[in-house]
C-alpha positions as CSV (number, residue, x, y, z in Angstrom):
1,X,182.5,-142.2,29.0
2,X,181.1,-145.6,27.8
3,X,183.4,-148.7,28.4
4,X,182.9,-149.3,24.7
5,X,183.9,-146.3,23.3
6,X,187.0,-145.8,25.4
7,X,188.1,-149.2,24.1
8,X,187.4,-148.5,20.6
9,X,189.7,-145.2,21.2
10,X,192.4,-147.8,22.7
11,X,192.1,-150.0,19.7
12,X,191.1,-147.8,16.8
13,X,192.5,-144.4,17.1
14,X,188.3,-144.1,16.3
15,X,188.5,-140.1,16.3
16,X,190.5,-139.5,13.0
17,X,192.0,-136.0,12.4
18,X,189.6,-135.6,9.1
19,X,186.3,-136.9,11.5
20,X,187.2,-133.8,14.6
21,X,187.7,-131.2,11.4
22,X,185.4,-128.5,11.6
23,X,183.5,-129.9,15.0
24,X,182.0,-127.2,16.7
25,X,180.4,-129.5,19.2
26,X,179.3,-132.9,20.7
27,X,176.3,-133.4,23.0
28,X,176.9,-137.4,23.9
29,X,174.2,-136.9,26.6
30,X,176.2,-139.5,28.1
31,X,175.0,-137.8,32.0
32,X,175.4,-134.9,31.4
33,X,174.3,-132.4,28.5
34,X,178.0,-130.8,28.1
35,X,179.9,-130.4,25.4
36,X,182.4,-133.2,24.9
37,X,184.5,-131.7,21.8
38,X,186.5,-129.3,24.1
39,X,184.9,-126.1,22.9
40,X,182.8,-125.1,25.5
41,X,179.4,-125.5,23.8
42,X,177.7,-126.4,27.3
43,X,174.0,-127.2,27.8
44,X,171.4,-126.0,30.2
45,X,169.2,-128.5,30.3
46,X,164.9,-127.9,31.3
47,X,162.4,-130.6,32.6
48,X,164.6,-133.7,30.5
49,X,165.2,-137.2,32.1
50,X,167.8,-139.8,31.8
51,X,167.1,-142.8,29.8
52,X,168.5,-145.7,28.4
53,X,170.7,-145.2,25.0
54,X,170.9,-146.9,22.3
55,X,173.8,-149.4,23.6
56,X,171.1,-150.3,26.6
57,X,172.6,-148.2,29.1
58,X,171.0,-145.9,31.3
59,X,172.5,-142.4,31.3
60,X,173.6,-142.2,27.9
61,X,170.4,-140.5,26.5
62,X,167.4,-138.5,28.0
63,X,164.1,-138.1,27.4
64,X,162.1,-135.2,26.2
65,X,158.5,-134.7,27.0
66,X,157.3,-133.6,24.2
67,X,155.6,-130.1,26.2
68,X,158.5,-128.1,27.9
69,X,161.5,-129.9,27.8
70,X,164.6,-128.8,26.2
71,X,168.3,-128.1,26.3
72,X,169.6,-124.5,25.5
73,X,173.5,-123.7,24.7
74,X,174.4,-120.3,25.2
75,X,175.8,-118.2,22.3
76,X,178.7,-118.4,20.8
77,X,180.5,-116.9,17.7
78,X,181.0,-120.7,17.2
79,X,177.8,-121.5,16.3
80,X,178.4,-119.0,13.3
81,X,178.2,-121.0,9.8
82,X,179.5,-119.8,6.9
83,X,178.5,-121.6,3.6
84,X,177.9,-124.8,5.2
85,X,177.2,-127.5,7.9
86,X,176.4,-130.9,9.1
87,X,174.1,-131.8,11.8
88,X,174.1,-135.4,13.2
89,X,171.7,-136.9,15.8
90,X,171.2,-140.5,17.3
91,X,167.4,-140.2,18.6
92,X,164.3,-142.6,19.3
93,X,161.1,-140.9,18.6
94,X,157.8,-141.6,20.9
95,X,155.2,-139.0,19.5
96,X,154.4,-136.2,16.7
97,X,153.8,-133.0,17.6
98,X,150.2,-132.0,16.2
99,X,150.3,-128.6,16.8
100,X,150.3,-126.0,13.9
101,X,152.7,-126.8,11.1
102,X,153.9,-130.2,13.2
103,X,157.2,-129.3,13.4
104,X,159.7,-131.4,15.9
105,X,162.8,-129.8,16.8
106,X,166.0,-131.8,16.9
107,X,168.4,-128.8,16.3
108,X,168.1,-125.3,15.8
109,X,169.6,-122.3,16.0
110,X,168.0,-118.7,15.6
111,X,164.5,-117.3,15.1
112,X,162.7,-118.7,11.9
113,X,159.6,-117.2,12.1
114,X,160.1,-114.5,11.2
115,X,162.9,-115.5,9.0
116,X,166.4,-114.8,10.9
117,X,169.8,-114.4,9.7
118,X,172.6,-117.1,10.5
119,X,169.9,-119.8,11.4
120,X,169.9,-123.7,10.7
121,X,168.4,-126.7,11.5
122,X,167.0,-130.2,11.8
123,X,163.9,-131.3,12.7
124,X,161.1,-133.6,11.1
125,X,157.5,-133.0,10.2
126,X,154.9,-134.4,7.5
127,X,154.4,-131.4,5.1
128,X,157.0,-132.5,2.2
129,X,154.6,-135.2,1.7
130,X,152.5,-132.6,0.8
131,X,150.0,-131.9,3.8
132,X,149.6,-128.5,4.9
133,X,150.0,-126.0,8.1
134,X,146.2,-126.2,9.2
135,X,146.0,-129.7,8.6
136,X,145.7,-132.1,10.9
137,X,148.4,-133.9,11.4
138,X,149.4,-136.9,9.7
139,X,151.8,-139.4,11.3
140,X,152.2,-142.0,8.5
141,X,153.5,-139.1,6.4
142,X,157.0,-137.8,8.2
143,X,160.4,-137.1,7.2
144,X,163.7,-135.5,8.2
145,X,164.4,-132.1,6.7
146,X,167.1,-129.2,6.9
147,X,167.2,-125.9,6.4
148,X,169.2,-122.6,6.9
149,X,168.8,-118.7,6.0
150,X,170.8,-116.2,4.7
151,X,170.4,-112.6,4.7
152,X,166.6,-112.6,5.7
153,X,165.7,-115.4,3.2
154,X,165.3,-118.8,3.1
155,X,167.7,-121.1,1.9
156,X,165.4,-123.5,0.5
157,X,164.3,-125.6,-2.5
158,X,161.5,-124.0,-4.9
159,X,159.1,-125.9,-2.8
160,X,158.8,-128.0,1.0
161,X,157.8,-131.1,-0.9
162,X,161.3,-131.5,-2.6
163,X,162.4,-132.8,0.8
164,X,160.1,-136.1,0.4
165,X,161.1,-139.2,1.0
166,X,160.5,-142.6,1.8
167,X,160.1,-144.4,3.9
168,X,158.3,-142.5,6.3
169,X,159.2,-141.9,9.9
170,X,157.8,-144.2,13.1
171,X,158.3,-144.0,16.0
172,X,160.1,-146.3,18.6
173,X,163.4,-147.2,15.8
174,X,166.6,-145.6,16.7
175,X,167.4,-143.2,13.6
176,X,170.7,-142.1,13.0
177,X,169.8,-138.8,11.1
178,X,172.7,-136.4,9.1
179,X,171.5,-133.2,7.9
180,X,174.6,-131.7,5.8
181,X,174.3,-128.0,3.9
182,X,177.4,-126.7,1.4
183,X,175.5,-123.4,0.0
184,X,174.4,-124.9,-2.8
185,X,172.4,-128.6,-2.3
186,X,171.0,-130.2,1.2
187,X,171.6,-134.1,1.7
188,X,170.1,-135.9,4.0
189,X,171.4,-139.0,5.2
190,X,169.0,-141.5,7.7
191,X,170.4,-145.1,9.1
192,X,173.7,-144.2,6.5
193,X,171.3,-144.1,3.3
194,X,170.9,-141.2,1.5
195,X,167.5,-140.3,1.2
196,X,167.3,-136.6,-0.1
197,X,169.3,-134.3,-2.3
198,X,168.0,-131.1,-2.5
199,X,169.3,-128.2,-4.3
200,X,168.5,-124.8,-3.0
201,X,167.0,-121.5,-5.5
202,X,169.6,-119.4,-4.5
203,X,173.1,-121.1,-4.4
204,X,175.9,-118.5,-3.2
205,X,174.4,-116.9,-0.4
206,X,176.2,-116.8,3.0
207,X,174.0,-118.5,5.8
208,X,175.1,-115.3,7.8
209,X,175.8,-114.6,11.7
210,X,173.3,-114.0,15.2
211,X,174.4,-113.1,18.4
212,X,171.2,-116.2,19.0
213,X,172.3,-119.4,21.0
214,X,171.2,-122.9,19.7
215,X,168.0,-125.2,21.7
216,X,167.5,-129.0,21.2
217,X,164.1,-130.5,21.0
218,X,162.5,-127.3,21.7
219,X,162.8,-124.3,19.5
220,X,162.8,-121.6,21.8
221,X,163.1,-119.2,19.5
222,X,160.1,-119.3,17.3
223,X,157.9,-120.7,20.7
224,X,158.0,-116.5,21.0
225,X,155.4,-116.9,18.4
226,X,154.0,-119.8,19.3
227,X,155.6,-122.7,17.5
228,X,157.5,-124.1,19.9
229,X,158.0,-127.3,18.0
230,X,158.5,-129.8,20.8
231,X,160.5,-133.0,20.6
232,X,159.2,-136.2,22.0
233,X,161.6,-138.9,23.0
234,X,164.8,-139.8,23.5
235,X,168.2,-138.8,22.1
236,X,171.1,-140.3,22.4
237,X,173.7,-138.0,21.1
238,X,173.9,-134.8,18.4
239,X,177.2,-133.4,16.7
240,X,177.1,-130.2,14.6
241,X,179.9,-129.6,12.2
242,X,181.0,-126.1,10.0
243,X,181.0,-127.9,7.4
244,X,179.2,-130.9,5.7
245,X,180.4,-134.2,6.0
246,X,181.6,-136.9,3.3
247,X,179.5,-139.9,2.8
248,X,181.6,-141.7,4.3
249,X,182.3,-139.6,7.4
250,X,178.5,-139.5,7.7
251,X,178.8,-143.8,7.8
252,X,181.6,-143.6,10.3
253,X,179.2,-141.6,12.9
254,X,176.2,-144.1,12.2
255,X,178.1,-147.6,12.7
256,X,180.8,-146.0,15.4
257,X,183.5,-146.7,12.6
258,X,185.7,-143.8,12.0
259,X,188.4,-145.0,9.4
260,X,192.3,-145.1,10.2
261,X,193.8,-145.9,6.7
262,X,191.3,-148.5,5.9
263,X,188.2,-147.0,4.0
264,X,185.3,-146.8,6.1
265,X,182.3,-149.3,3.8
266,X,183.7,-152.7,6.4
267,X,180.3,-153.7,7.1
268,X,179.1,-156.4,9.6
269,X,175.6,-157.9,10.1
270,X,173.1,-158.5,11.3
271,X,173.9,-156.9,14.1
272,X,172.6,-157.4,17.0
273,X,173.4,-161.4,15.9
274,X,172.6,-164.8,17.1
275,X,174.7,-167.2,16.1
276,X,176.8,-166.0,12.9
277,X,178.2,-162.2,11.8
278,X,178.7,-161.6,7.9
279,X,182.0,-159.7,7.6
280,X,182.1,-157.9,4.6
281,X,184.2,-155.8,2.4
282,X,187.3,-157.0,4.6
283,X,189.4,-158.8,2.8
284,X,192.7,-159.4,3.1
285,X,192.5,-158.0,7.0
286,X,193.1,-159.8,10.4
287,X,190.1,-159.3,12.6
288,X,190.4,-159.5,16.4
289,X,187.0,-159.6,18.6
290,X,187.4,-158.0,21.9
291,X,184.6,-158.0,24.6
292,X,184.1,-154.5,26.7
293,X,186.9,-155.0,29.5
294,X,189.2,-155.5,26.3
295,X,190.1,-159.1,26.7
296,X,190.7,-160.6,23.2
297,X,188.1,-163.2,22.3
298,X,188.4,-164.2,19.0
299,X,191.3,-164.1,16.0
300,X,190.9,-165.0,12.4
301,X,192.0,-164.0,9.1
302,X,189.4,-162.4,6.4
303,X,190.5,-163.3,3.0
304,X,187.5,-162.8,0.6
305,X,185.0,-159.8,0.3
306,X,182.0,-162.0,2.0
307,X,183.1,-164.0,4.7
308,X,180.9,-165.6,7.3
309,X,182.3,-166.5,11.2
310,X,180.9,-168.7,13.9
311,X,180.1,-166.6,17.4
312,X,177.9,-169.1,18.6
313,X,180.8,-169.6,21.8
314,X,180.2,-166.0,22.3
315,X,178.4,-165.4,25.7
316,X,175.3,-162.5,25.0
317,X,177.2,-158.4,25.2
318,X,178.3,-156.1,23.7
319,X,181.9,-156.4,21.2
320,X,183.9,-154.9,19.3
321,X,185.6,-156.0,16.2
322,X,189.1,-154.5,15.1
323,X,190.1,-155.4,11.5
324,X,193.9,-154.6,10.8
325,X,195.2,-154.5,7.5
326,X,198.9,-155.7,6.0
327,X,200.1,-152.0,6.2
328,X,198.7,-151.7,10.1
329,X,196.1,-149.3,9.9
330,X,193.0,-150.5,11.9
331,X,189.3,-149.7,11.7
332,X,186.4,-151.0,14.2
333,X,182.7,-151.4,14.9
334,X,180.6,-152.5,17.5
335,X,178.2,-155.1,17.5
336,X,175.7,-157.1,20.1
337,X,175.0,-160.6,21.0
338,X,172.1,-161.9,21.6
């Protein structure tokens, strides 16, 4: 477990009851590709690396090749949704898949093609910006999607295009994606901004059940036919949820905040920072700075919405800033400096 997130648990409490509600599981790829919720959702993992995360550590992501690499969980009766979901990932991409259709798996789970029961995903390709299947690819056009069926029919918008947005995809930027489902309307969340809200032709349905186990970056279900979707690059961690998350759950898992009392839109940037942090929407809070062996480096009192502090002392690491407020409860977030 990372130094950082072990002291945010010390400090924060970071996991709140309502984040770990409906968690089916947590791939932190932190060295290993189990399952870190305590539900037994292990991975096998096939021809991935190690690389460095998002925090600049080595270990805490792998790569995927983009050809035959891939992690396969087992199945469980788990993995069966209901009426809804919410699929988070933490990735860096290197390359688009050109192949037919485009597609590049992040998560999915059952045979699409031909249309299964009880499947979902979320993956990225460029034809809601309108180009087609036989197309060639094109890379300036991509976006996140998500999708599920029910009962041997899609559970989809009237069309693919629907799921447009912008802007578009590149590669080498860490994305923190959230894909979230609730039987009647998709949203789709990328760096904590919702980009998409889509709502599905045929609200109601069930998403339904497979005895199929899940695969990410590789869809090695539909590769049967031939669309193996491959993934190429690095990710850095994936939680899938039965049930979709709250906008502000979704910004707890893209800043590392998970709110303890204190509502989770405490924002500080830029981050990674120089010389200065803006603190903002922390009034009326103490804020502590502690660096990663959780020796206490700063202490000052936030009194107005905006506030601006001095790091400049501040040797270059990683922190982590706790922000207490009069009735005690806490709330925290990383941050780098340069």
């Amino acid at each position: 477990m990372k130094k950082t997130l072990f002291l945010l648990v010390t400090l924060c409490g970071i996991f709140s009851a309502q984040a770990q509600t409906g968690l089916v599981a947590h791939w932190d790829m932190d060295d290993s590709v189990n399952d870190a919720s305590g539900n037994g959702h292990h991975g096998e993992a096939h021809n991935i690396v190690p690389a460095i995360g998002k925090d600049g550590v080595m270990g805490h992501a792998y790569y995927f090749n983009g050809v035959n690499s891939y992690i396969y969980v087992p199945y469980s009766a788990g993995m069966n949704m209901s009426t809804g979901f919410s699929i988070c990932a933490r990735i860096k991409i290197a390359g688009f898949n050109s192949g037919t259709c485009h597609g590049n798996t992040i998560l999915d789970r059952g045979q699409l093609s031909p249309v299964g029961t009880g499947t979902y995903a979320l993956y990225f390709n460029d034809l809601p910006s309108g180009v087609a299947c036989g197309d060639a690819v094109d890379t300036t056009q991509e976006c996140f999607l998500t999708g599920a069926t029910a009962t041997s029919a899609p559970l989809g918008p009237s069309s693919i295009t629907d799921f447009n947005y912008t802007p578009h995809i590149v590669t080498n930027h860490w994305y923190s994606v959230v894909g979230t489902f609730n039987d009647t309307v998709y949203k789709l969340y990328v760096n904590d901004t919702l980009v998409n809200t889509t709502t599905i032709t045929t609200p109601g349905l069930m998403i339904g059940t497979t005895t199929e186990g899940l695969s990410i970056g590789y869809d090695t279900y539909d590769s049967i036919g031939g669309y193996p979707y491959q993934f190429k690059g690095i990710i850095d961690d994936i939680k899938l949820f039965n049930r979709p998350l709250s906008g502000g759950e979704v910004h707890g898992y893209t800043t590392g905040i998970q709110s303890v009392g204190l509502q989770a839109e405490i924002s500080i940037y830029p981050n990674p920072a120089h010389n200065s942090l803006t603190i903002y929407n922390a009034e009326n809070t103490v804020m502590n700075i502690y660096n990663v062996v959780g020796a206490k480096v700063y202490e000052d009192k936030i009194a107005d919405r905006s506030e601006q502090i001095n790091i400049e002392s501040l040797i270059p690491g990683t922190y982590i800033t706790q922000f207490i407020a009069t009735d005690g409860s806490r709330i925290c977030e990383r941050f780098i400096k340069e």
